[in-house]
SELUM-827612 format. One record per atom (N, C-alpha, C): residue in one letter; atom name; y negated, z, x. Coordinates in pm, whole numbers, plus 50000, padded with zeros to 5 digits. Last residue first. Layout:
N
<node><aa>a</aa><at>CA</at><yy>Y</yy><zz>Z</zz><xx>X</xx></node>
...
This chain:
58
<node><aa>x</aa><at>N</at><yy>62443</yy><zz>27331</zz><xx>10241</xx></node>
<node><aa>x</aa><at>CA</at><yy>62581</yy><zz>27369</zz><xx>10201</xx></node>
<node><aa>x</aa><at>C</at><yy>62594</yy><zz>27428</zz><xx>10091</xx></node>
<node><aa>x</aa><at>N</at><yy>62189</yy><zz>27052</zz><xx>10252</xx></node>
<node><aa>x</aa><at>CA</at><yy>62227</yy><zz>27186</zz><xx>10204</xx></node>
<node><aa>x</aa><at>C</at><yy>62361</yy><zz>27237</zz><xx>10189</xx></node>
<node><aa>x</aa><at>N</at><yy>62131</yy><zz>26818</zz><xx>10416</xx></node>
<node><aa>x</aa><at>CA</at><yy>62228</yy><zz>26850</zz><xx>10325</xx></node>
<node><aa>x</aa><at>C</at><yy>62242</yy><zz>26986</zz><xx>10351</xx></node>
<node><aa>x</aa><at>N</at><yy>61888</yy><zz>26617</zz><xx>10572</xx></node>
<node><aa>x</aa><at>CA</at><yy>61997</yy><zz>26744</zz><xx>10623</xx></node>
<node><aa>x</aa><at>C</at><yy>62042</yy><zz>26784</zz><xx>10489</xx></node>
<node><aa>x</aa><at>N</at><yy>61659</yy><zz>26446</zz><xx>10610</xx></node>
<node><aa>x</aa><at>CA</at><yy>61848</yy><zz>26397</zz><xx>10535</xx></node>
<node><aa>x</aa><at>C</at><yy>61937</yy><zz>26537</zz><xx>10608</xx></node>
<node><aa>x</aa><at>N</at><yy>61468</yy><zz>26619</zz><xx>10685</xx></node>
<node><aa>x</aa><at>CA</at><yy>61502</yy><zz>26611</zz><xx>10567</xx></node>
<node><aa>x</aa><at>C</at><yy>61581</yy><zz>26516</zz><xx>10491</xx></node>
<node><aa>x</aa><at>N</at><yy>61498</yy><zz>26590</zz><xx>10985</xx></node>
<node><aa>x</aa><at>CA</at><yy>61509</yy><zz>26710</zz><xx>10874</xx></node>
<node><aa>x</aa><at>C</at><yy>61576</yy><zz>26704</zz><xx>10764</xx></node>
<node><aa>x</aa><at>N</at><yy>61420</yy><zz>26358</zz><xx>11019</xx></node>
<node><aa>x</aa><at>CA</at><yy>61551</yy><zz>26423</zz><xx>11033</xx></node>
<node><aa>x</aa><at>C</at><yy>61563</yy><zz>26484</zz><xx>10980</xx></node>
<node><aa>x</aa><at>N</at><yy>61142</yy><zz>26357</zz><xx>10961</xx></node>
<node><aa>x</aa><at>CA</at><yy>61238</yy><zz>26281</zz><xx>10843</xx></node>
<node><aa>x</aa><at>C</at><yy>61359</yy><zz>26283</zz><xx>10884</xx></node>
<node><aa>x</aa><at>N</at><yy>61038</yy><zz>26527</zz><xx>11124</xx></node>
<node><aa>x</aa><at>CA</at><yy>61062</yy><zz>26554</zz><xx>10980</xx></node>
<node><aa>x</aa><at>C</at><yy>61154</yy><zz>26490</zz><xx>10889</xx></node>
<node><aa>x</aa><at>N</at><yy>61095</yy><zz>26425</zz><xx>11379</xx></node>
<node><aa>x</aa><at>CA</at><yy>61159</yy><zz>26536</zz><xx>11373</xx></node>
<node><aa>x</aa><at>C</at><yy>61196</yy><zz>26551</zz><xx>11222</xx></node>
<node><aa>x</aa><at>N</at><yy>60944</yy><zz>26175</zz><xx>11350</xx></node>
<node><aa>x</aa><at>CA</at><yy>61062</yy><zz>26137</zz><xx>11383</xx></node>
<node><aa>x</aa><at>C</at><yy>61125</yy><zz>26271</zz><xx>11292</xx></node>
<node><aa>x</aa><at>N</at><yy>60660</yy><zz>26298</zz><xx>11338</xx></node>
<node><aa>x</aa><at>CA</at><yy>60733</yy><zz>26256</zz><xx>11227</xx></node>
<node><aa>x</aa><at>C</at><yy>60852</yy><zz>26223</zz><xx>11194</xx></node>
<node><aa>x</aa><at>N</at><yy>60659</yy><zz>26398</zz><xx>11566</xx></node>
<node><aa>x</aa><at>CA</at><yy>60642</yy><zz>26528</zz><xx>11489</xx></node>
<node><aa>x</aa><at>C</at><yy>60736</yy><zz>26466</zz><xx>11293</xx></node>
<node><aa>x</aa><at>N</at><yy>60670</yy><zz>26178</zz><xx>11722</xx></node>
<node><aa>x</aa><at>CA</at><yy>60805</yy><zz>26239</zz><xx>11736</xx></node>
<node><aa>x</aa><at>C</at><yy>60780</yy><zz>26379</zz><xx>11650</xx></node>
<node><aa>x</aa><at>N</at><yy>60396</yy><zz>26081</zz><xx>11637</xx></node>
<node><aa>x</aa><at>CA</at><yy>60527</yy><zz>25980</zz><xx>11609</xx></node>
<node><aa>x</aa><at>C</at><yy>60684</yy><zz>26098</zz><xx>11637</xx></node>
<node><aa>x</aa><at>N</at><yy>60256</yy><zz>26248</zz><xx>11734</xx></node>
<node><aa>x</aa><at>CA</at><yy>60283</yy><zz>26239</zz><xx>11625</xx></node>
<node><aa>x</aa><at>C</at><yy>60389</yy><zz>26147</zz><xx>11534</xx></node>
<node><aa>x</aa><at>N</at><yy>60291</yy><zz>26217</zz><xx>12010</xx></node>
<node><aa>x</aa><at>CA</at><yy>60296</yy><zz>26373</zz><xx>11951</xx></node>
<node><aa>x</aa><at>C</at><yy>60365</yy><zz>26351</zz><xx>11778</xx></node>
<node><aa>x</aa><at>N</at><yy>60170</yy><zz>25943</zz><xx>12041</xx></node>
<node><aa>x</aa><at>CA</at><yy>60351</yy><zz>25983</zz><xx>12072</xx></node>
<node><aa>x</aa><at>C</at><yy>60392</yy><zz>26125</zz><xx>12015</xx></node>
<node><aa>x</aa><at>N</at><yy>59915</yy><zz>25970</zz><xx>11987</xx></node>
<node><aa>x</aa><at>CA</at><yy>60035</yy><zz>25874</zz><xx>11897</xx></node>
<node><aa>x</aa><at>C</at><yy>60177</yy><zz>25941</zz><xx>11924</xx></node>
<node><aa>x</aa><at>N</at><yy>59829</yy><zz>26162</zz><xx>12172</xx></node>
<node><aa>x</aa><at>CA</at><yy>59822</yy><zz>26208</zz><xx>12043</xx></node>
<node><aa>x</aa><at>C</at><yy>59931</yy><zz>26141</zz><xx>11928</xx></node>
<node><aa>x</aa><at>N</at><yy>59888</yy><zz>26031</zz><xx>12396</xx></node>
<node><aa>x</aa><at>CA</at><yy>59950</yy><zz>26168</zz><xx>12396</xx></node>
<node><aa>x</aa><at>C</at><yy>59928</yy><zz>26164</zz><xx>12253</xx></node>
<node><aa>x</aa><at>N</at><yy>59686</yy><zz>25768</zz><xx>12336</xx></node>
<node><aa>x</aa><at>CA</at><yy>59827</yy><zz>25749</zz><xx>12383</xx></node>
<node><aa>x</aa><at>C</at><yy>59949</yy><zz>25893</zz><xx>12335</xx></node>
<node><aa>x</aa><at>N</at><yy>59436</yy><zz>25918</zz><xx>12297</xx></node>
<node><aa>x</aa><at>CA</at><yy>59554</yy><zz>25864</zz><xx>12222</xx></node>
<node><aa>x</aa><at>C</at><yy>59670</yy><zz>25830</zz><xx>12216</xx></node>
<node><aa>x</aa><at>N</at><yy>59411</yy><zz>26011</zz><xx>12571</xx></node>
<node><aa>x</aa><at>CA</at><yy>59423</yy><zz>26114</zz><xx>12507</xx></node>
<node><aa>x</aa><at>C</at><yy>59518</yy><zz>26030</zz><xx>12366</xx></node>
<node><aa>x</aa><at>N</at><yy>59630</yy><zz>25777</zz><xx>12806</xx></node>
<node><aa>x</aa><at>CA</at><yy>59495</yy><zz>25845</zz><xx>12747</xx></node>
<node><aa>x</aa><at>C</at><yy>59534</yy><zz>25928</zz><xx>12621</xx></node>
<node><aa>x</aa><at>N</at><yy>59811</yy><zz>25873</zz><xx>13112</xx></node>
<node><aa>x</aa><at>CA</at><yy>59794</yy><zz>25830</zz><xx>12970</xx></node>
<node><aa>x</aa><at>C</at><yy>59676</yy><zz>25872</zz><xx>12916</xx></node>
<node><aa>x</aa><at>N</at><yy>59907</yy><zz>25742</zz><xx>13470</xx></node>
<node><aa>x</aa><at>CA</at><yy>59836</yy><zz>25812</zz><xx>13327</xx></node>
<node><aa>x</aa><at>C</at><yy>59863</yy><zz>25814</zz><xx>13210</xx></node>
<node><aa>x</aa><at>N</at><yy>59977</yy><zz>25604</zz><xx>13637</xx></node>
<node><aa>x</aa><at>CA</at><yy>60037</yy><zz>25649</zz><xx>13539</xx></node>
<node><aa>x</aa><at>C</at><yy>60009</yy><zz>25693</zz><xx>13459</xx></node>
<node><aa>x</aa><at>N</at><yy>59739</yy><zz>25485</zz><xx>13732</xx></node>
<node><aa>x</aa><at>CA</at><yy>59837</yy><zz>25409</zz><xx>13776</xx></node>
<node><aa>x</aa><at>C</at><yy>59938</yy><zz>25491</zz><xx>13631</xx></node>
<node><aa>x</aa><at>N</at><yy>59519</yy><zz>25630</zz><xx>13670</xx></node>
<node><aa>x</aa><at>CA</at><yy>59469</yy><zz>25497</zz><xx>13612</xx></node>
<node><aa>x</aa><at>C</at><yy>59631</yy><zz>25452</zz><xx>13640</xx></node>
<node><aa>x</aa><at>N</at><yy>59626</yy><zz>25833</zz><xx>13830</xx></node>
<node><aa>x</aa><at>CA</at><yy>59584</yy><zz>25883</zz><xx>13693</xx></node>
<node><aa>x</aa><at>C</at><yy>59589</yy><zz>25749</zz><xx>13639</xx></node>
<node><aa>x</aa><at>N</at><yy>59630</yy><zz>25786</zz><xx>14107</xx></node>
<node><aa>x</aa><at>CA</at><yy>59759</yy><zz>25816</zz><xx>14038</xx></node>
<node><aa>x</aa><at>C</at><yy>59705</yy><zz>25859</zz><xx>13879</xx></node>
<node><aa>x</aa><at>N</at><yy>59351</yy><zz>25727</zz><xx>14143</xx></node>
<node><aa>x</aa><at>CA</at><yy>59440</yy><zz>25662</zz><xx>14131</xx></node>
<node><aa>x</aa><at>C</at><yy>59590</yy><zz>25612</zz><xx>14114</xx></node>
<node><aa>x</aa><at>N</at><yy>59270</yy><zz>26024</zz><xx>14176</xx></node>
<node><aa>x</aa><at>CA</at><yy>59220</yy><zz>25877</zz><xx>14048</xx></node>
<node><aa>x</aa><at>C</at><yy>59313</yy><zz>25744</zz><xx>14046</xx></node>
<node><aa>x</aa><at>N</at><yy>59438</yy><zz>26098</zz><xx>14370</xx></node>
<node><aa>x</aa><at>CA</at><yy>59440</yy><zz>26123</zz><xx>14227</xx></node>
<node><aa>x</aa><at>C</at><yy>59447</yy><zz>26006</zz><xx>14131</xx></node>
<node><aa>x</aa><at>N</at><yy>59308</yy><zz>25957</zz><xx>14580</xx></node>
<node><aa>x</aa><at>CA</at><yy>59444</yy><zz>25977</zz><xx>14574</xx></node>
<node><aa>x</aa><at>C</at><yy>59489</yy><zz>25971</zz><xx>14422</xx></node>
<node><aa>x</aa><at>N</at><yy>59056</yy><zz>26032</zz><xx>14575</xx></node>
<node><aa>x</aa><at>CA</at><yy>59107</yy><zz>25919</zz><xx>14540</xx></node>
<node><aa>x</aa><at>C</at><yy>59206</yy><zz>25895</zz><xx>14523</xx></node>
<node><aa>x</aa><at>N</at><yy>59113</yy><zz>26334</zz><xx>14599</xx></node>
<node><aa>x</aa><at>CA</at><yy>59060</yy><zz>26299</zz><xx>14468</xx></node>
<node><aa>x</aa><at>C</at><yy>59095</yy><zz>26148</zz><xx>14460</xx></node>
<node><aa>x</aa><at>N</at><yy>59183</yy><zz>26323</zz><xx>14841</xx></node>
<node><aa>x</aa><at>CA</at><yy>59284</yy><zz>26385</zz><xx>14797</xx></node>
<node><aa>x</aa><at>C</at><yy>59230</yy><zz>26342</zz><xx>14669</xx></node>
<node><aa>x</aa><at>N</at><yy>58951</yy><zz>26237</zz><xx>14986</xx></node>
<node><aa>x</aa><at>CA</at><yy>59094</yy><zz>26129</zz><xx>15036</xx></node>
<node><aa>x</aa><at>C</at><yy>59217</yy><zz>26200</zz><xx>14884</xx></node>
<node><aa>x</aa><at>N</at><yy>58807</yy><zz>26467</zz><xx>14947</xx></node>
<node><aa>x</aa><at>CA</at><yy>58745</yy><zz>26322</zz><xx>14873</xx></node>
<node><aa>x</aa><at>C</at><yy>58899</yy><zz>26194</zz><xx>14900</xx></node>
<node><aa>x</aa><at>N</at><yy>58920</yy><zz>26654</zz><xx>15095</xx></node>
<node><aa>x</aa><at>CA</at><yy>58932</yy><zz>26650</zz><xx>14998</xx></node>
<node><aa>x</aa><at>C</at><yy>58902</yy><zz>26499</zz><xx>14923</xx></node>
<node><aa>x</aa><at>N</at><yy>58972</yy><zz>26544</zz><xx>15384</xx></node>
<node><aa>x</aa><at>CA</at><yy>59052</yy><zz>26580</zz><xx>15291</xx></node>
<node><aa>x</aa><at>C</at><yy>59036</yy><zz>26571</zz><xx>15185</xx></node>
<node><aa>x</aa><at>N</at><yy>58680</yy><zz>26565</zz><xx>15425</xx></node>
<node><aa>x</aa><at>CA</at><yy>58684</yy><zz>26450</zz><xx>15382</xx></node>
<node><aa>x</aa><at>C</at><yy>58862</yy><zz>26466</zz><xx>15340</xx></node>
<node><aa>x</aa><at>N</at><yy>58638</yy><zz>26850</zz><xx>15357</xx></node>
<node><aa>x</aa><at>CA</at><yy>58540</yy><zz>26753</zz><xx>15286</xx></node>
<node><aa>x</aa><at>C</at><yy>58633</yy><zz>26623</zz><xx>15261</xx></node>
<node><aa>x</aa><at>N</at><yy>58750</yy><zz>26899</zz><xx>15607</xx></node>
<node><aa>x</aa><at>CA</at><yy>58799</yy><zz>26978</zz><xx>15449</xx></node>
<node><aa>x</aa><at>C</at><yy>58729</yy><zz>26850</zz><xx>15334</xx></node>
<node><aa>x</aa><at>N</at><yy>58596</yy><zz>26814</zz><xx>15797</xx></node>
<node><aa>x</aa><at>CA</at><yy>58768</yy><zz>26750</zz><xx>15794</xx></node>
<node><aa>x</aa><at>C</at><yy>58789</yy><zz>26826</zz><xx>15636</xx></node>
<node><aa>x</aa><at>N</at><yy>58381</yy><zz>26956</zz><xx>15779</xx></node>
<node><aa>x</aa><at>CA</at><yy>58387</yy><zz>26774</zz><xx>15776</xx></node>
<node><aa>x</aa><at>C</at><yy>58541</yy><zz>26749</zz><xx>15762</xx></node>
<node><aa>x</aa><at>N</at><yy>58409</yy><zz>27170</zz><xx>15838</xx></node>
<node><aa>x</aa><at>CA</at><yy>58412</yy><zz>27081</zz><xx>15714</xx></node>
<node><aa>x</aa><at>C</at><yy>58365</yy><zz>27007</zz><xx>15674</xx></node>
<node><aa>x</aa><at>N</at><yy>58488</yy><zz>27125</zz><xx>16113</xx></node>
<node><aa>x</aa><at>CA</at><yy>58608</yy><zz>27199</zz><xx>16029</xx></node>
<node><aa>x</aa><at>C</at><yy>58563</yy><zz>27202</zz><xx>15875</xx></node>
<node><aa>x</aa><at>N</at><yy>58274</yy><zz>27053</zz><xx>16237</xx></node>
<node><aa>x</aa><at>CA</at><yy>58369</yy><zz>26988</zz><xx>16237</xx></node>
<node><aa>x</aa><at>C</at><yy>58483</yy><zz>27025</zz><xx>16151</xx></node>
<node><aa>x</aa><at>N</at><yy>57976</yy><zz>27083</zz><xx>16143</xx></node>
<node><aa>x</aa><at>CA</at><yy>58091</yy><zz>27113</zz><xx>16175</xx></node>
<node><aa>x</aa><at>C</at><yy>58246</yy><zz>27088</zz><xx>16142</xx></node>
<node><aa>x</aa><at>N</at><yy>57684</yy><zz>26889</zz><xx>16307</xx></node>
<node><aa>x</aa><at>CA</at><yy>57801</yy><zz>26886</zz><xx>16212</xx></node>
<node><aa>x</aa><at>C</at><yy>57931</yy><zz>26985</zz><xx>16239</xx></node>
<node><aa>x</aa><at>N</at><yy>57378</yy><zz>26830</zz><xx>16418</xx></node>
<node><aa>x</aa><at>CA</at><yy>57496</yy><zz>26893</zz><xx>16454</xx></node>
<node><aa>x</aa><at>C</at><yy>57589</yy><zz>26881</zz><xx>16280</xx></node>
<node><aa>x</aa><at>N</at><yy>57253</yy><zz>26468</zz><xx>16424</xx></node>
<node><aa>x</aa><at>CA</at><yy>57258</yy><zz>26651</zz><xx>16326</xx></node>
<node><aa>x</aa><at>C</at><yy>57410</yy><zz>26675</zz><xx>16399</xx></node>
<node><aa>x</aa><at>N</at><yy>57126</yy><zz>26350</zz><xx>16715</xx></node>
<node><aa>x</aa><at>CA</at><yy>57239</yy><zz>26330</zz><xx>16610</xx></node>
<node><aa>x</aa><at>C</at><yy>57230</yy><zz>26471</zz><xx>16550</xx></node>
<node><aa>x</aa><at>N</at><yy>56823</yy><zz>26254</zz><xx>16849</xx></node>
<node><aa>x</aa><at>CA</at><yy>56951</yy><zz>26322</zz><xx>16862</xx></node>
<node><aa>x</aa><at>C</at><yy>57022</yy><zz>26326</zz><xx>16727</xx></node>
């Protein structure tokens, strides 16, 4: 005979595992890696400074 199963999480379960692939594969599709965030942080921390500093004192 077959294991009883309930049916209400079996459907949560497999929701969920449909909802994680989902993910993983909006992560690898758009994503970014931690360097990626860290270069761009620091590229527009440096952008900001060297605006800055052609600013003219009144």
């Amino acid at each position: 005979m077959a294991e009883i199963v309930n049916l209400r999480l079996a459907k949560k379960q497999a929701a969920r595992k449909a909802a994680r692939a989902k993910a993983d594969e909006n992560a690898a599709r758009f994503g970014r890696t931690k360097a990626e965030r860290d270069l761009r942080a620091a590229q527009t921390d440096k952008a900001a400074r060297d605006h800055d500093a052609h600013k003219r004192d009144p």
